[in-house]
The first five atom37 places (N, CA, C, CB, O) and aatype in JSON, in Angstrom:
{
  "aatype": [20, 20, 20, 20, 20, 20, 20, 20, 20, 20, 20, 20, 20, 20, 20, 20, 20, 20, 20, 20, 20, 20, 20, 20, 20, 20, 20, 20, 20, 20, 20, 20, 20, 20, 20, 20, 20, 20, 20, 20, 20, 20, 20, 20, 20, 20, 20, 20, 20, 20, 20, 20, 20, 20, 20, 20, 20, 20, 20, 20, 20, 20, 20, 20, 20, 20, 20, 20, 20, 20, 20, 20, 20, 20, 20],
  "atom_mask": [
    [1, 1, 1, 1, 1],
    [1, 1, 1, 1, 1],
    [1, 1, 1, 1, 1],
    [1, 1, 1, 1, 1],
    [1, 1, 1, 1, 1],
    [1, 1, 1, 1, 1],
    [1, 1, 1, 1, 1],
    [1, 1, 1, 1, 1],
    [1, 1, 1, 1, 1],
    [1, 1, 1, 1, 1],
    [1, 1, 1, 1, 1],
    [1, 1, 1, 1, 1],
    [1, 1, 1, 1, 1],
    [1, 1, 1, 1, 1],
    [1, 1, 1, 1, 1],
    [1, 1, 1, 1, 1],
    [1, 1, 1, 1, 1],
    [1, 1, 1, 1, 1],
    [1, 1, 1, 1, 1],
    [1, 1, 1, 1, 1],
    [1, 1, 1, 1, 1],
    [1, 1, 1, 1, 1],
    [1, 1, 1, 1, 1],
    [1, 1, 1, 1, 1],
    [1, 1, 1, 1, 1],
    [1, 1, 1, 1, 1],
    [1, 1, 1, 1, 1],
    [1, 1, 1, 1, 1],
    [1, 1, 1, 1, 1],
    [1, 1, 1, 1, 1],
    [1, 1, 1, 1, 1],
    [1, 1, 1, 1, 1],
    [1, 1, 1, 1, 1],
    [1, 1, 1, 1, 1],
    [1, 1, 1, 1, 1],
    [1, 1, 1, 1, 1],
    [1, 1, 1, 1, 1],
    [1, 1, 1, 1, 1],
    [1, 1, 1, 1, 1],
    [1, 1, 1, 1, 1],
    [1, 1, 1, 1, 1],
    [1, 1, 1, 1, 1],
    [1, 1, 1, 1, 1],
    [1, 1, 1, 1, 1],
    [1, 1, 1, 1, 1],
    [1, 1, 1, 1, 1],
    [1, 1, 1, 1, 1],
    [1, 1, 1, 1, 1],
    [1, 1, 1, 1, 1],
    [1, 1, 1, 1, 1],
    [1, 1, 1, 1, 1],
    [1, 1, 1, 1, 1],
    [1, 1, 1, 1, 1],
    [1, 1, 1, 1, 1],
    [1, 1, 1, 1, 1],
    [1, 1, 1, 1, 1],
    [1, 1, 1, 1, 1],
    [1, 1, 1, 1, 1],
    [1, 1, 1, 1, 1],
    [1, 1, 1, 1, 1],
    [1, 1, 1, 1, 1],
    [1, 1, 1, 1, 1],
    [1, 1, 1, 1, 1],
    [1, 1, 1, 1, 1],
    [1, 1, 1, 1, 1],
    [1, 1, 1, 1, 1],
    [1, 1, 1, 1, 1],
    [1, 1, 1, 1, 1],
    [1, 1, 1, 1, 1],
    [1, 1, 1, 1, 1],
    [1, 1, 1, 1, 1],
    [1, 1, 1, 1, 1],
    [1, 1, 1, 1, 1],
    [1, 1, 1, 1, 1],
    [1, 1, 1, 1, 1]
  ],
  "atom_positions": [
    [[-68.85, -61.15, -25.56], [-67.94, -60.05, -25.79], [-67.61, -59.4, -24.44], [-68.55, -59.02, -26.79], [-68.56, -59.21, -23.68]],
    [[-66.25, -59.0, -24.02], [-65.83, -58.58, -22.82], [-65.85, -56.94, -22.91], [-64.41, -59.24, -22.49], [-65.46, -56.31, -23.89]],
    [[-66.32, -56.44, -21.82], [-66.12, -55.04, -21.73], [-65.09, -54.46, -20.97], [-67.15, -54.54, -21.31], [-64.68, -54.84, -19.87]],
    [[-64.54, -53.16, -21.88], [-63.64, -52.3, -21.29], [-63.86, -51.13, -21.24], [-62.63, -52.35, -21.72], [-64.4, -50.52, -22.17]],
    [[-63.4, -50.48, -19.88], [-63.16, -48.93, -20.15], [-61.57, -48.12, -20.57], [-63.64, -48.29, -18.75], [-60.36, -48.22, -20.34]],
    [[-62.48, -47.37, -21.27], [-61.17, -46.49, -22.03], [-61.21, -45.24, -21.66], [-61.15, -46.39, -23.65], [-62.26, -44.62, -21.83]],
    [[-60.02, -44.57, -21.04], [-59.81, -43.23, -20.72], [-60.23, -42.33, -22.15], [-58.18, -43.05, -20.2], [-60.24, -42.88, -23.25]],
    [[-60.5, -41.22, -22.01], [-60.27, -40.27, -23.0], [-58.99, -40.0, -23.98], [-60.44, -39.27, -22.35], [-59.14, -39.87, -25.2]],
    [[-57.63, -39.93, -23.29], [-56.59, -40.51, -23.74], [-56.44, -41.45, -24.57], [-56.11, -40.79, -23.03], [-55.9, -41.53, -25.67]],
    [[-57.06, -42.22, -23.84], [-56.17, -43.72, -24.63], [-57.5, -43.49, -25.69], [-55.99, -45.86, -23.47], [-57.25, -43.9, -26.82]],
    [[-58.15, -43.2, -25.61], [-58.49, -43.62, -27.2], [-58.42, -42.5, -28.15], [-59.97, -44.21, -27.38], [-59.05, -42.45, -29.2]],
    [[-57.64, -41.63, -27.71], [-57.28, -40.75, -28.62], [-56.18, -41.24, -28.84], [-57.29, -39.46, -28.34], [-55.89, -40.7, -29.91]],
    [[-55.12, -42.07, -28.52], [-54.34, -42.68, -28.86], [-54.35, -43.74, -30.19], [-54.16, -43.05, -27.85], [-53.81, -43.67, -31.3]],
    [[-55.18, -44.68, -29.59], [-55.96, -45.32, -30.94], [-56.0, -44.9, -31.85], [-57.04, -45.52, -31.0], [-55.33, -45.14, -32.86]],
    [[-56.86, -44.15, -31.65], [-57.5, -42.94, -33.11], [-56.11, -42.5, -34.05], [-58.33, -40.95, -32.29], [-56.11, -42.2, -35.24]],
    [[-55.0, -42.57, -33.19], [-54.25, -41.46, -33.64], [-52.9, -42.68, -34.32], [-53.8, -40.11, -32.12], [-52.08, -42.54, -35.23]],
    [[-53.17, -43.77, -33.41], [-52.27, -44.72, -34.14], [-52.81, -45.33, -35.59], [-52.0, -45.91, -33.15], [-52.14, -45.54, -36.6]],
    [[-54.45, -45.57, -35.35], [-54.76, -46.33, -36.49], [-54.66, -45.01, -37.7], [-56.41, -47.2, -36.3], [-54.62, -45.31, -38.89]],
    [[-54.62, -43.81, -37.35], [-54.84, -42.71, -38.47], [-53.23, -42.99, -39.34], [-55.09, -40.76, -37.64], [-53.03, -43.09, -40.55]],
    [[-52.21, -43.08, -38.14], [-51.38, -42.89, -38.99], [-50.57, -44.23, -39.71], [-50.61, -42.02, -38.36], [-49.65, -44.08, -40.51]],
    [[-50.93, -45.12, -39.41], [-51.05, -46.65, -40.14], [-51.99, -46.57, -41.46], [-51.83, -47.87, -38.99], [-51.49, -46.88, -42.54]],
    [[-53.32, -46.16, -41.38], [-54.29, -45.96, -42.57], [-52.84, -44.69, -43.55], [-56.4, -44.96, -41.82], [-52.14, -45.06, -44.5]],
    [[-52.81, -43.49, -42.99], [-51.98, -42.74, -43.83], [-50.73, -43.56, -44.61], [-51.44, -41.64, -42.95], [-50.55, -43.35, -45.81]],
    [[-49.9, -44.46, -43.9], [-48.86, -44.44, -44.13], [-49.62, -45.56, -45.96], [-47.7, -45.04, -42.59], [-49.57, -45.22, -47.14]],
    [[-50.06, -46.52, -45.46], [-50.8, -47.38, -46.49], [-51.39, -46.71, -47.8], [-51.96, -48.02, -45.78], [-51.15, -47.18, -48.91]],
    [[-52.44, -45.2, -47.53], [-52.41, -44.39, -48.39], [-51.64, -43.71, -49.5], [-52.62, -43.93, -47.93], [-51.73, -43.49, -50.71]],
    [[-50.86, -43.5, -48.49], [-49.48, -42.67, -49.33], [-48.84, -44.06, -50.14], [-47.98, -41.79, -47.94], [-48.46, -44.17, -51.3]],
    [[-48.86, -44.93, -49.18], [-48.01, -45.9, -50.34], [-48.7, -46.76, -51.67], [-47.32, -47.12, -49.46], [-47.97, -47.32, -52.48]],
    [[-49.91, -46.78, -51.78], [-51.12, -46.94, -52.67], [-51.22, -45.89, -53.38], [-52.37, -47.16, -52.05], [-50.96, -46.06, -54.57]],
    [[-51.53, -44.74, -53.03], [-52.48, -43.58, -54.07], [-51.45, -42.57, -54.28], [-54.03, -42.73, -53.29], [-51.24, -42.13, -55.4]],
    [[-50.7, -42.13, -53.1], [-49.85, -40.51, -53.31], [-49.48, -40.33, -54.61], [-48.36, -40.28, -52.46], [-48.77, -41.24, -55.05]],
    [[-49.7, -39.55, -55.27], [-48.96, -39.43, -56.84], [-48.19, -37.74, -56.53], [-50.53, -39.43, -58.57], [-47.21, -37.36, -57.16]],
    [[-48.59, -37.24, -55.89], [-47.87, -35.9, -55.66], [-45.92, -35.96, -55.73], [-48.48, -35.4, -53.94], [-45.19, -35.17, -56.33]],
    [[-45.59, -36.97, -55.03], [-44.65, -36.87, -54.33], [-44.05, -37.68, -55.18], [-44.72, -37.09, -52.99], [-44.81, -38.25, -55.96]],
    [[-42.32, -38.02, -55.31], [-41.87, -38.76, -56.1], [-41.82, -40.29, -55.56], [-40.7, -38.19, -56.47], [-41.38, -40.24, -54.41]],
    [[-42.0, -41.14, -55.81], [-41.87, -42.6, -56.12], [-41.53, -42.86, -54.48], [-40.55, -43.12, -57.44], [-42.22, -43.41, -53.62]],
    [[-39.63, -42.0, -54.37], [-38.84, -42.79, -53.52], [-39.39, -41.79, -51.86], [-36.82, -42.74, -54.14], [-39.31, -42.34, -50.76]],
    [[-39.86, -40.48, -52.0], [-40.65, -39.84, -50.9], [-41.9, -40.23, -50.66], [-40.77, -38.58, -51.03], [-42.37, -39.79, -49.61]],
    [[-42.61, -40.96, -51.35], [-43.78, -41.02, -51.04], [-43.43, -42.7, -50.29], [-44.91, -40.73, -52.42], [-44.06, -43.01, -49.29]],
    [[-42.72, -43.38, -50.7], [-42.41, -44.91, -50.05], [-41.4, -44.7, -48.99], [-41.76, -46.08, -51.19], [-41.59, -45.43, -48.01]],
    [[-40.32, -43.85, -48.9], [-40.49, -42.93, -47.46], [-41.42, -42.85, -46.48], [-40.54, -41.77, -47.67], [-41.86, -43.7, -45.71]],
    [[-41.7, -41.43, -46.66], [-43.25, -41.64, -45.59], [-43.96, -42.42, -45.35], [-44.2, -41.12, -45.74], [-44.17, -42.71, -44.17]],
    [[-44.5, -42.95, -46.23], [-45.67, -43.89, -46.48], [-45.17, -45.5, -45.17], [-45.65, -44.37, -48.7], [-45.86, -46.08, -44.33]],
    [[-44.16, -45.63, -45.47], [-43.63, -46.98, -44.67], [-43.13, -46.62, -43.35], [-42.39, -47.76, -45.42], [-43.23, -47.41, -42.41]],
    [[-42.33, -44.9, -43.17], [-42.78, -44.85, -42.18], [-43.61, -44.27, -40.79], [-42.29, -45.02, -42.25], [-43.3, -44.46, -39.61]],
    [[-44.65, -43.59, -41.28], [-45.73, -43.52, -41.14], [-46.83, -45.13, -40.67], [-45.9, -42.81, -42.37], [-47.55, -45.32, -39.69]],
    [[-46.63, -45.74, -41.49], [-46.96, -47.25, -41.75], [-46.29, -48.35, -40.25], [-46.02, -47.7, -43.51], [-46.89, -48.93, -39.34]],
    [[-45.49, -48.28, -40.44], [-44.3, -48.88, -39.05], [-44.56, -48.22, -37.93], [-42.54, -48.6, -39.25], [-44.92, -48.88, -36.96]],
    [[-44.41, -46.55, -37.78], [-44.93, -45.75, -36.16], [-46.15, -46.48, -36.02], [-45.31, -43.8, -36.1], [-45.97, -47.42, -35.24]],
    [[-47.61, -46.43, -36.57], [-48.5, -47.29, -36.49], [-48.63, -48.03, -35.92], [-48.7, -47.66, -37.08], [-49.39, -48.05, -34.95]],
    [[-47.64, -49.3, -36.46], [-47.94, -50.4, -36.71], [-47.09, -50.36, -35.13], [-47.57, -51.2, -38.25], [-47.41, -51.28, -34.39]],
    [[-46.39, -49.71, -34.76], [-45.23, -50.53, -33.49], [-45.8, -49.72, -32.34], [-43.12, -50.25, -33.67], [-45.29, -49.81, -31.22]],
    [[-46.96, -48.83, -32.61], [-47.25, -48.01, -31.64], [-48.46, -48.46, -30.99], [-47.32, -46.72, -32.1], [-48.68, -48.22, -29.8]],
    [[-49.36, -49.19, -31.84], [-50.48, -50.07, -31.93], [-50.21, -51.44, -30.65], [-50.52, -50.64, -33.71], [-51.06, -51.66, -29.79]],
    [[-49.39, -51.93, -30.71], [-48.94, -52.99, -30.24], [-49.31, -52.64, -28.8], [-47.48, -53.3, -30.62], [-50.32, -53.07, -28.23]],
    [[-48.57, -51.96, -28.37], [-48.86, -51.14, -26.61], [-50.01, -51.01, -26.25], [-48.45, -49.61, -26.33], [-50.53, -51.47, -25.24]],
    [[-50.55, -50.27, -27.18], [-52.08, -49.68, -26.73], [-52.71, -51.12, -26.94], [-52.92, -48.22, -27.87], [-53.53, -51.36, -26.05]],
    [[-52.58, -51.99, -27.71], [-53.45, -53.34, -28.0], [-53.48, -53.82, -26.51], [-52.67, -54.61, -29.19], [-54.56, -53.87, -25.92]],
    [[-52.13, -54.24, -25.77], [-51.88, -54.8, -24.31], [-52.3, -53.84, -23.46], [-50.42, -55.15, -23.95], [-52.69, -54.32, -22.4]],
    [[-52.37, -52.58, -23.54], [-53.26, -52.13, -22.5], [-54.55, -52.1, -22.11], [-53.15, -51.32, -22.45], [-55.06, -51.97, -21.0]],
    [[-55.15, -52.27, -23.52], [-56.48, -52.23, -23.89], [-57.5, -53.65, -23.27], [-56.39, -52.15, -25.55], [-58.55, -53.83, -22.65]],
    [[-56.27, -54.54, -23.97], [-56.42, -55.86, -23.79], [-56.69, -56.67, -22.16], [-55.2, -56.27, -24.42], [-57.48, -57.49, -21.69]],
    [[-55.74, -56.02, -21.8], [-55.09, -56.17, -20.81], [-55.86, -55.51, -19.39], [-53.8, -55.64, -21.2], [-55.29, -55.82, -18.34]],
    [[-56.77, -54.86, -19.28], [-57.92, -54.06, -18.67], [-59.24, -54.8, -18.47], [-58.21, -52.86, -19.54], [-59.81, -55.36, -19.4]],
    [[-59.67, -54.78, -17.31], [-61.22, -55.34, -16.9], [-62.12, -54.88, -16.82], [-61.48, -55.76, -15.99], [-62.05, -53.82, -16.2]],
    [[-63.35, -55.2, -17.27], [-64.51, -54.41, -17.16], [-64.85, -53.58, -15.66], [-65.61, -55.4, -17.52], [-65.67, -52.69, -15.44]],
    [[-63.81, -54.32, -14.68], [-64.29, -53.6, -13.58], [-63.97, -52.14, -13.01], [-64.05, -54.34, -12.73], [-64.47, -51.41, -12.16]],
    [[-62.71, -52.08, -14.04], [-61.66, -51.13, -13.85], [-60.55, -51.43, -13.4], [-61.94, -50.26, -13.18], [-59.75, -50.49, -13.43]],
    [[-60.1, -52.55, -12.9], [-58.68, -52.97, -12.51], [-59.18, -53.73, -10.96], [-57.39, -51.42, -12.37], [-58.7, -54.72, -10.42]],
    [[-60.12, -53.0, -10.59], [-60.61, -53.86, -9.43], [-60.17, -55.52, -9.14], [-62.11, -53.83, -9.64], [-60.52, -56.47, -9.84]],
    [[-59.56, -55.57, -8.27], [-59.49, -57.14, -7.81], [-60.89, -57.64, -7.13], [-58.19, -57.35, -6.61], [-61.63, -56.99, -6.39]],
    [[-61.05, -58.93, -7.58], [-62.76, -59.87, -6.73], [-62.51, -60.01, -5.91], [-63.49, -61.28, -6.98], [-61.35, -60.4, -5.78]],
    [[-63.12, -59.87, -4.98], [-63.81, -60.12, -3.78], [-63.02, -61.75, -3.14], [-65.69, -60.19, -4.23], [-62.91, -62.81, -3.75]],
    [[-62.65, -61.46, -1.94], [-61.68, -62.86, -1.65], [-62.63, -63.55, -0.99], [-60.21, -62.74, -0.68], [-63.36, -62.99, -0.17]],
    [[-62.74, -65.14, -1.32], [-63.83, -66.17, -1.21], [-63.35, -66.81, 0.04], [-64.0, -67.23, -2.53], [-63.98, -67.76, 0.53]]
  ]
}
């Protein structure tokens, strides 16, 4: 397993993308408050910001070295 560091930021980012991907899925499963066509509204897009906001943070995340960005040592 590879290690990364994560700013404080960015993983409040995370947090904040996967929250609103879990919400949007919620609302479109359980919401009974709201009518049919508002709750599949929100729910999808809520669901989509998530889902397209996720993507970025995945390649940055991804995309980061355990060393911190550090380049090795030239041989």
């Amino acid at each position: 397993m590879r290690e990364r560091r994560l700013t404080l930021p960015e993983i409040g980012l995370i947090g904040g993308t996967r929250a609103m991907l879990g919400a949007g899925l919620a609302l479109l499963l359980l919401g009974d408050r709201l009518t049919r066509q508002q709750r599949r509204a929100v729910g999808w897009t809520l669901f989509i910001v998530g889902a397209i906001s996720t993507a970025p943070l995945a390649a940055i995340v991804l995309g980061k070295s355990s060393d911190g960005g550090r380049l090795p040592p030239n041989v």
